[in-house]
N, C-alpha and C positions, 0 to 999 in steps of 0.2 A: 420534172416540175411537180409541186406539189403545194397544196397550201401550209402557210404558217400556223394558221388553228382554222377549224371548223365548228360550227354548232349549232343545233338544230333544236328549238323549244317551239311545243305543240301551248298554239294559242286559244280560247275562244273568243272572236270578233265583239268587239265593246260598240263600231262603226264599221260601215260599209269599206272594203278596200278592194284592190283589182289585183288580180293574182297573175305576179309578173311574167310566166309562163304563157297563159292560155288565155289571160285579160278576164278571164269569167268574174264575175264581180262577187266577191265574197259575202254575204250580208252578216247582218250585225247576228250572232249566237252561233254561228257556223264554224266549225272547229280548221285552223290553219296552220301552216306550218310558215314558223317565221326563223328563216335560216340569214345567215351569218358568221363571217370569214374574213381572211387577209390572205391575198394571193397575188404573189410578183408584187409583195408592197403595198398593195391594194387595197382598202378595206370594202366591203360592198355588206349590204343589207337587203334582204327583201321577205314577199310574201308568197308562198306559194299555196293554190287551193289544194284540199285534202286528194284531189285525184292526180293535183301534179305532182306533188311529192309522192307519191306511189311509183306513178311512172316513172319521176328521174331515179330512185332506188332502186327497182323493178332494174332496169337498164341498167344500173352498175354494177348491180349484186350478180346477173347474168353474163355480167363481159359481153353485153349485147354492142354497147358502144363504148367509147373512154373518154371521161369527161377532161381528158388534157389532150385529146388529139382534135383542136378543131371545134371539140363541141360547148356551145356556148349558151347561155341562158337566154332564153325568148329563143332558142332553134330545136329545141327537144322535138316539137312537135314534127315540124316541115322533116328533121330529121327520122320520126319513126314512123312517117306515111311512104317516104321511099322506100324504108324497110318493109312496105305494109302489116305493120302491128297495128296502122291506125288506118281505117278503109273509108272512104265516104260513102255518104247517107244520102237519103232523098230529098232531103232537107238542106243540102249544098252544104254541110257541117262534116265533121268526122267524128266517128266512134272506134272503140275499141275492136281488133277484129276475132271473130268469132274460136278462132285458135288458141290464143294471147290470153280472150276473158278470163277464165280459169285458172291462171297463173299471177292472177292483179288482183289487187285486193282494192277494187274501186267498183263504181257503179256501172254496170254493164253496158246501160243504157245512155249514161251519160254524151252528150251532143258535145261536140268539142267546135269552134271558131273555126273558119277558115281559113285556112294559113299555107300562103302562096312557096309553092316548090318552085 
């Protein structure tokens, strides 16, 4: 399986949008990545925040997971907390784990939603 076409154009937010990944709310001057495709016929559109597109790249470029076996947009997350590349915080949220940081070109610190396994 494969897609028809892919493409990936790095935005800067004009409006607030919700980054369909991680739900973190994009705000307006914040740079995004607005991907877009046709798969099994499909066409789909979305937005993703600058730390989610790191991650889903991050993840492909490593054959860490395949994004045709299973793996689905809005599961990235629940999917690399089982991995533990993403650890929770004391904050009931999850962040990046402290192995992984250094290999992500995202904010270390970044608090990520909690997203049920």
């Amino acid at each position: 399986m494969s897609a028809d076409f892919f493409a990936r154009a790095w935005r800067t937010a004009r409006h607030s949008h919700a980054c369909r990944e991680c739900r973190y709310l994009i705000l307006k001057g914040e740079r995004y990545a607005c991907d877009a495709g046709r798969f099994e016929g499909d066409f789909n559109a979305y937005k993703l925040c600058a730390s989610c597109a790191a991650l889903w790249d991050w993840a492909s470029a490593t054959r860490l997971m395949d994004p045709y076996d299973g793996w689905t947009l809005g599961g990235l997350l629940g999917d690399l907390q089982e991995l533990d590349v993403l650890v929770s915080t004391q904050e009931g949220g999850w962040t990046v784990a402290a192995a992984y940081a250094p290999l992500l070109a995202i904010d270390p610190v970044r608090q990520y939603p909690v997203v049920n396994v």
